[in-house]
Every structure is written in structure tokens, then in C-alpha cells.
Residue frames as qw, qx, qy, qz and C-alpha x, y, z in Angstrom:
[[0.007, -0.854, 0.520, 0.031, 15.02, 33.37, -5.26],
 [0.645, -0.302, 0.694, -0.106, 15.25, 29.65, -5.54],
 [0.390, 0.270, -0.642, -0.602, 15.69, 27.08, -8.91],
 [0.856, 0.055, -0.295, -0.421, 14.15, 24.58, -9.59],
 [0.814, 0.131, -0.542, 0.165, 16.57, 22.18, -8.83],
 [0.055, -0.428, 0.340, -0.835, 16.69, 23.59, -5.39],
 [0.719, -0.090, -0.002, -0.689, 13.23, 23.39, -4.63],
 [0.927, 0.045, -0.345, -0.143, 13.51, 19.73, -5.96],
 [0.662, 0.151, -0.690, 0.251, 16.25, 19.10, -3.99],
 [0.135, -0.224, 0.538, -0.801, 15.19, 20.21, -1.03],
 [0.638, -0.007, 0.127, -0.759, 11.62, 18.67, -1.12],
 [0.659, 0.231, -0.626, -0.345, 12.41, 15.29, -3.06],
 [0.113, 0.170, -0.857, 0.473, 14.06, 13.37, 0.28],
 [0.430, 0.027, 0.539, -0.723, 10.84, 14.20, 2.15],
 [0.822, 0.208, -0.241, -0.472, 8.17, 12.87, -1.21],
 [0.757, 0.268, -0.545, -0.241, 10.36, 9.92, -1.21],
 [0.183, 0.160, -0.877, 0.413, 10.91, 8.87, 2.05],
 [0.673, 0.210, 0.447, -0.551, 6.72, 8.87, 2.61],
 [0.779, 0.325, -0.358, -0.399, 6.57, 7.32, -1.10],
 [0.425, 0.322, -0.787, 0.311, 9.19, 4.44, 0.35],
 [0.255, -0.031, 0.858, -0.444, 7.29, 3.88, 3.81],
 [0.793, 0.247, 0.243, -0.500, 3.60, 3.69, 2.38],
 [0.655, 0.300, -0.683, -0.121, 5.63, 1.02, -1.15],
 [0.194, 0.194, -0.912, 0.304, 7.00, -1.27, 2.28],
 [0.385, 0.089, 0.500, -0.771, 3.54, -0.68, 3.94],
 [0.787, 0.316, 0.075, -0.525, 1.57, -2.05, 1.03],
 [0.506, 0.470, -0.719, 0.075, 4.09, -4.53, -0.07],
 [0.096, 0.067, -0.856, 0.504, 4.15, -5.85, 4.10],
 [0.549, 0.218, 0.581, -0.560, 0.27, -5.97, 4.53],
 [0.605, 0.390, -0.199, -0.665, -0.77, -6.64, 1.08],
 [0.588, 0.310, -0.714, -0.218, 0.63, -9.86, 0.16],
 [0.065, 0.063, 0.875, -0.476, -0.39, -11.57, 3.93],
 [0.451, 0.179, 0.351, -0.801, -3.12, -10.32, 3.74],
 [0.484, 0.490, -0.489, -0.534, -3.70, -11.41, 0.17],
 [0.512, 0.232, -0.827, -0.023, -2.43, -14.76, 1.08],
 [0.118, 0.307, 0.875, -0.355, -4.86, -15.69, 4.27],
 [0.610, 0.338, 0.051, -0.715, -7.83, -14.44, 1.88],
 [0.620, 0.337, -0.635, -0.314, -6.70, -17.03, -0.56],
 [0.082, 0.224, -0.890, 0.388, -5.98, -19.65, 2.74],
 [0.266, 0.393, 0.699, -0.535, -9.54, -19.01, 4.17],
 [0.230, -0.007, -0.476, -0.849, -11.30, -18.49, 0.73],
 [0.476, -0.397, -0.613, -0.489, -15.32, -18.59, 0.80],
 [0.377, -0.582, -0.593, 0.409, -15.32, -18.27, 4.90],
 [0.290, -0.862, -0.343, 0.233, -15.99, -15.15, 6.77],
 [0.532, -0.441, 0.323, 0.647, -11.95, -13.94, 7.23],
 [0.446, 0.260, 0.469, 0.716, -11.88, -13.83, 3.21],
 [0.290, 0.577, 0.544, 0.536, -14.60, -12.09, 2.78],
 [0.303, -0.885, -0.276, 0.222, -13.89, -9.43, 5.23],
 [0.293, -0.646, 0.220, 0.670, -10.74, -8.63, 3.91],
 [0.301, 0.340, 0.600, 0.658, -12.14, -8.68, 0.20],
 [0.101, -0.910, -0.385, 0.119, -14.69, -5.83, 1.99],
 [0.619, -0.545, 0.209, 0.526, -11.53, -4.30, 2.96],
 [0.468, -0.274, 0.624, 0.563, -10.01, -4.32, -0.21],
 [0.309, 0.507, 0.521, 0.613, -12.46, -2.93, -1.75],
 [0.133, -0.958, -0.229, 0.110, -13.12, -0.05, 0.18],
 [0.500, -0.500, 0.382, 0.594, -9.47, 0.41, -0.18],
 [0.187, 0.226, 0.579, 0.760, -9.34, 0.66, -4.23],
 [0.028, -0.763, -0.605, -0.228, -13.09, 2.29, -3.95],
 [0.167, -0.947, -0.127, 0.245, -12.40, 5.59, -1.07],
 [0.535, 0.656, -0.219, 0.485, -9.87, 7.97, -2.64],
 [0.718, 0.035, -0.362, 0.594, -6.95, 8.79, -0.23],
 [0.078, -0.431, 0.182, -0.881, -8.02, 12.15, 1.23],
 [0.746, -0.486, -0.056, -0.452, -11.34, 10.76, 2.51],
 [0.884, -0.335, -0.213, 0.247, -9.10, 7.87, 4.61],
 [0.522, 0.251, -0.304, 0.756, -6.56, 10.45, 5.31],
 [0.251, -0.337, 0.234, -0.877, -9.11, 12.41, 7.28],
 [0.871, -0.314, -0.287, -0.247, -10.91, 9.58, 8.52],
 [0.720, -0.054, -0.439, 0.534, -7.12, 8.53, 10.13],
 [0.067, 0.326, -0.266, 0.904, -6.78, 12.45, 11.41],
 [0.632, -0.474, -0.110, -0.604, -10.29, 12.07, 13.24],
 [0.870, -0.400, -0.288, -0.028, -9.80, 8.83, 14.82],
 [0.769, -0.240, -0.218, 0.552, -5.65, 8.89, 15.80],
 [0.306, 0.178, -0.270, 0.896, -5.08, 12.68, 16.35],
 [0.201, -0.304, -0.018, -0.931, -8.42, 13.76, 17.53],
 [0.817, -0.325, -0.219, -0.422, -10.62, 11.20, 18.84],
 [0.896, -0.214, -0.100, 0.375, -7.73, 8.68, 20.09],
 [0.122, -0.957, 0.262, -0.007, -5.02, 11.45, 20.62],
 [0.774, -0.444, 0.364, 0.266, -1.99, 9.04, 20.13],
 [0.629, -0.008, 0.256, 0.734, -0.54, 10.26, 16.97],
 [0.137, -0.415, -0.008, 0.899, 0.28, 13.59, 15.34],
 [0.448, 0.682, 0.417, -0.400, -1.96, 15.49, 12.92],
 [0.439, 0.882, 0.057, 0.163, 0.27, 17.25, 10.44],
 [0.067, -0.862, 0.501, 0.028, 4.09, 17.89, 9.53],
 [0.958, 0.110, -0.229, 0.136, 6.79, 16.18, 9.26],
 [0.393, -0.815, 0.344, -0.250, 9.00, 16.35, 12.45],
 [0.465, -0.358, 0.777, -0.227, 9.58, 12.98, 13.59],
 [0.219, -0.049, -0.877, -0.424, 8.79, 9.21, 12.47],
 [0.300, 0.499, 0.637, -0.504, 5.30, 9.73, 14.79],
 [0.171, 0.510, -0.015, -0.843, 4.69, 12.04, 11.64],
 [0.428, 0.289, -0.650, -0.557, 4.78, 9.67, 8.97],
 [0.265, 0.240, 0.933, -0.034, 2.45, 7.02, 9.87],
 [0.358, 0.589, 0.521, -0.503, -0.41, 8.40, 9.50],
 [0.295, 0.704, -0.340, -0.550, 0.48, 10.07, 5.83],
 [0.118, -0.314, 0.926, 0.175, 2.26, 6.57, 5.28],
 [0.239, 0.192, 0.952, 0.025, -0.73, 4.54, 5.74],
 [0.473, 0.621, 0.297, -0.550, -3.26, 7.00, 4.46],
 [0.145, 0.691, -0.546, -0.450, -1.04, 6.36, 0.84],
 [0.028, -0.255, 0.957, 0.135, -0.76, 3.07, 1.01],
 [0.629, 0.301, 0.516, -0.497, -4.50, 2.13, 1.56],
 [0.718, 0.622, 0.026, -0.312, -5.17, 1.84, -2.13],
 [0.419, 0.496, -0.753, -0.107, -1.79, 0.04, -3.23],
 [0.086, -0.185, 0.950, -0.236, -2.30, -2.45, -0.54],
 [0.617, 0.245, 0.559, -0.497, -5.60, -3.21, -1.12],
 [0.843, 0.407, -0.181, -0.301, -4.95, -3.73, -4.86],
 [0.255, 0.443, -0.842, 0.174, -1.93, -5.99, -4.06],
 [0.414, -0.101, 0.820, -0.382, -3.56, -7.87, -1.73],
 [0.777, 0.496, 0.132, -0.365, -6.60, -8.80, -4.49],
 [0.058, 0.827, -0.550, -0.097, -3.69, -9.51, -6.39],
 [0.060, -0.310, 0.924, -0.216, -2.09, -12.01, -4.32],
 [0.671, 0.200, 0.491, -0.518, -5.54, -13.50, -3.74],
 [0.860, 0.306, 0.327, -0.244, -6.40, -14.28, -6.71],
 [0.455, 0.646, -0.612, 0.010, -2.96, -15.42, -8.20],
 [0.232, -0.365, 0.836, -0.336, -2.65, -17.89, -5.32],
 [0.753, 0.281, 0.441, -0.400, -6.22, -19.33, -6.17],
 [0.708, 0.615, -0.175, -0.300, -5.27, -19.20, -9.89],
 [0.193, 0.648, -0.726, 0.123, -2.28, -20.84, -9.07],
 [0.411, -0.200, 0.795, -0.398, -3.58, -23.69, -6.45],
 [0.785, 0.482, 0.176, -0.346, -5.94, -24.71, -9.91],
 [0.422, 0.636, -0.597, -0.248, -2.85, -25.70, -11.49],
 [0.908, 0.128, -0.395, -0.054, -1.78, -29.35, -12.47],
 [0.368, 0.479, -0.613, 0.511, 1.70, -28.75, -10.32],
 [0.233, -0.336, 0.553, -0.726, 0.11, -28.05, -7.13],
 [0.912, -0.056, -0.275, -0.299, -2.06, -31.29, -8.08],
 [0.794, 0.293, -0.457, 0.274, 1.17, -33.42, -8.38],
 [0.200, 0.451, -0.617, 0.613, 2.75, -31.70, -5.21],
 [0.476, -0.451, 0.436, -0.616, -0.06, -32.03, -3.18],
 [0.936, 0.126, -0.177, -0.278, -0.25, -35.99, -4.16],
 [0.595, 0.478, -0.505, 0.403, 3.34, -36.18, -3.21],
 [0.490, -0.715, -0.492, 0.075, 2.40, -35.09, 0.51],
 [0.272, 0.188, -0.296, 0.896, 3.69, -31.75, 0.61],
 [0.177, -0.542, -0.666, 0.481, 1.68, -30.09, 3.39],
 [0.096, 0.848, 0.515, -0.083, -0.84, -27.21, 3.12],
 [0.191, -0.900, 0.225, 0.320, 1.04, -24.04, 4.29],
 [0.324, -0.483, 0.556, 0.594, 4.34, -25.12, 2.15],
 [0.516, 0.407, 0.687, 0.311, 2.28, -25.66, -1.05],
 [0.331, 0.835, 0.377, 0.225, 1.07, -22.75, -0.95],
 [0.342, -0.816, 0.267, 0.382, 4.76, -20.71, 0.38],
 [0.634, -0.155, 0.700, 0.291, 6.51, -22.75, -1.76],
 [0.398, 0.163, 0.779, 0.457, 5.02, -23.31, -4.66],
 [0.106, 0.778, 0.595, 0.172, 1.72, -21.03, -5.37],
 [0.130, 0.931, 0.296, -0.169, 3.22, -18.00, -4.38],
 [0.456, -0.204, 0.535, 0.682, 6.18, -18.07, -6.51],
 [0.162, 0.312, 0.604, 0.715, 4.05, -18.04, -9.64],
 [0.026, -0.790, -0.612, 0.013, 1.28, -16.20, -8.00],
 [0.479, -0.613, 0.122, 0.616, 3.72, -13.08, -6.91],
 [0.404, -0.021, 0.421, 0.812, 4.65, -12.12, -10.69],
 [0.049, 0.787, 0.325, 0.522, 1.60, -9.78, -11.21],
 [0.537, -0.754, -0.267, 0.270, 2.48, -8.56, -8.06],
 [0.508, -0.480, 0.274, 0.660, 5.94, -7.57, -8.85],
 [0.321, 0.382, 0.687, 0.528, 4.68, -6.28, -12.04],
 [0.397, -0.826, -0.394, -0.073, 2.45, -4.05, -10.32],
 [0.464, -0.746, -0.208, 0.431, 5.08, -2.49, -7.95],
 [0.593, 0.085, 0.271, 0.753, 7.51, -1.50, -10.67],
 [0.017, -0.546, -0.289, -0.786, 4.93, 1.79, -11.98],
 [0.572, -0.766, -0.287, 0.056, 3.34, 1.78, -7.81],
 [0.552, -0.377, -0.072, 0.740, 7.27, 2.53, -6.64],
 [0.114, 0.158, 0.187, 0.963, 7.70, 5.66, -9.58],
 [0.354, -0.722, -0.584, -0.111, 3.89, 6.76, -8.11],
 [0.648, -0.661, -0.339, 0.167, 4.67, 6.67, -4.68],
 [0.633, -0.065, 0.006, 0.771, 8.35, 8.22, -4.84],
 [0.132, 0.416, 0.267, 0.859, 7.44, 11.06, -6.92],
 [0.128, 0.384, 0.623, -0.669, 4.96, 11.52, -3.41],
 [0.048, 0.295, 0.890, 0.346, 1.19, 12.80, -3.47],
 [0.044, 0.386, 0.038, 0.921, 0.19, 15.67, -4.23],
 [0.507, -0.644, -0.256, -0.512, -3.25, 15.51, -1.94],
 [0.843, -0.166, -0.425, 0.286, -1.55, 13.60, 0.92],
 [0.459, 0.029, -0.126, 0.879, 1.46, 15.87, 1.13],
 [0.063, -0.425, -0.441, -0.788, -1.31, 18.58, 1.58],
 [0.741, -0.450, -0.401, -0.296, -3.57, 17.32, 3.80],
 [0.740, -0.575, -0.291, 0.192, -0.94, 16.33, 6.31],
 [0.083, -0.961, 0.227, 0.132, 0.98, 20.00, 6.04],
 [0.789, -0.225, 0.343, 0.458, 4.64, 17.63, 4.51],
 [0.299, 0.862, -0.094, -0.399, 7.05, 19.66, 2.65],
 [0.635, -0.058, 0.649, 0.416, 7.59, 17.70, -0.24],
 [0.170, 0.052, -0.445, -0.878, 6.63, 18.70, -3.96],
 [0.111, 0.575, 0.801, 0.124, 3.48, 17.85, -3.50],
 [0.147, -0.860, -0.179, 0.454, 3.35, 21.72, -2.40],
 [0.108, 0.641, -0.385, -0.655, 5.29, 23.12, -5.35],
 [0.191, 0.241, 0.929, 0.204, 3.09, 20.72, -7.36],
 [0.048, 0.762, 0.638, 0.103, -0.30, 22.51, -7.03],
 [0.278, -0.678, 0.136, 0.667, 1.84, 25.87, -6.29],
 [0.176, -0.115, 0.642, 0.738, 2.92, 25.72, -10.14],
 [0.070, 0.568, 0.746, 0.341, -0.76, 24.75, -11.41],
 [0.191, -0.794, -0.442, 0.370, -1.90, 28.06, -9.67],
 [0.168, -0.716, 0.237, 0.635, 0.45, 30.22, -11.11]]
């Protein structure tokens, strides 16, 4: 008894306020992260969070979305399982989304910061005595940052438009549910 544009408005708020925390979630861990891999390159640190980062792009988003429901609603009891009530509700959905943008952002940043710290400029600055940490704030991740921001432009329309397994998995009524509803019918 509902249109379409109903449906959509009634469901879109929810897709795009989980697409909008997991874009700030991989956007706020990816590009630290990204940038003390590139800080501590070839030690230990890097290559734990290049592990990281690839298990992130490698598991698909269901298997870490039940891997997050085992440990923090069933094993650790400290957040909810399913729905969307409260902001307890959306972490877990939030970060089970974001895994895979933030892990390719963070590779990213890595290696744009490296590719960037090989340049002639960051010779010339660092001959000038600008100091570690502001060469590479400063200067390297300016130019390192533009695949990055490339990258988020087709990640944001993704994420917004929410996800269909996600929204599933943790019971959220967005369109991911009148997403696989339609393909059924």
C-alpha cells in the first residue's frame, strides 16, 4: 500500500546515516593509520598494519560483521547485536562497513606518502631543516592525499546508497531490505 518513493523515503535517512558513519570511520582511521605505516616503514608497526590492511580488502564484510557480533554482543556483551534503536546500534554495522574502505585508504595513504617522500621537494625541504613529522604533515601528505580524495568521491555514493548484506545481517531498516525484497519478487 506504499510507493516507492515512500519506501525510499522512509528507509534512505537510516542507509545514509550508517553509509556517513562507516565514510568518517574510514576516512578517521585510514589516513593515520596509513600515515604511521609510511612513518615506521620496513619495522614491525608497518607491517602489522599492512597485515591489517590486507585482511581488510581480502575478508568480505559479512564474515567481519559476524566476527564483530561474536566477540562485542556475545562473547564481550558490551554492544548490541541487531537494529537500529540507538547510536550503541550503529557501531558495530558502522565499523563492520568500513573495514574494507579503511583498509584500502590507509594502503593508499601509505604508499602516496612513500611515493611522495622520493620526491626532489621533500629533498630540498628536508636540506632546509624542516623537521621529520612537518615534512611529512606539511608537505608529503598534501600531494600524497589526492588519490585519496579521489577514492572517496565513488566510496561516499557506495556507502550512502547503504549495504545491502550489512543492513541484513544487523536487522537495519534501510533499503538494503527492499533491495533483496525486489530481487525476490
Amino acid at each position: 500500500g506504499k510507493t516507492v518513493n515512500d519506501i525510499i523515503a522512509e528507509t534512505f535517512p537510516v542507509s545514509a546515516e550508517l553509509g556517513l558513519l562507516s565514510l568518517c570511520l574510514a576516512i578517521g582511521i585510514g589516513i593515520p593509520a596509513g600515515m604511521a605505516a609510511a612513518w615506521y616503514k620496513n619495522t614491525r608497526a608497518d607491517y602489522a598494519l599492512m597485515i591489517g590492511a590486507t585482511l581488510g580488502v581480502s575478508v568480505p564484510s559479512f564474515i567481519i560483521a559476524a566476527l564483530l557480533i561474536q566477540l562485542f554482543a556475545f562473547t564481550w556483551p558490551v554492544l548490541p547485536a541487531a537494529m537500529w534503536k540507538g547510536p550503541a546500534y550503529a557501531v558495530l554495522p558502522s565499523l563492520a562497513l568500513a573495514a574494507h574502505p579503511t583498509a584500502f585508504i590507509m594502503r593508499l595513504t601509505r604508499s602516496g606518502i612513500l611515493d611522495a617522500l622520493a620526491q626532489d621537494y621533500i629533498r630540498t625541504a628536508r636540506s632546509r631543516g624542516v623537521g621529520e613529522w612537518s615534512l611529512m604533515c606539511r608537505h608529503a601528505l598534501r600531494n600524497a592525499l589526492l588519490p585519496v580524495v579521489s577514492y572517496i568521491g565513488p566510496l561516499a555514493a557506495a556507502l550512502l546508497t547503504g549495504s545491502f548484506v550489512v543492513e541484513t545481517i544487523f536487522a537495519i531498516p534501510g533499503l538494503g531490505r527492499h533491495f533483496v525484497t525486489s530481487i525476490y519478487n
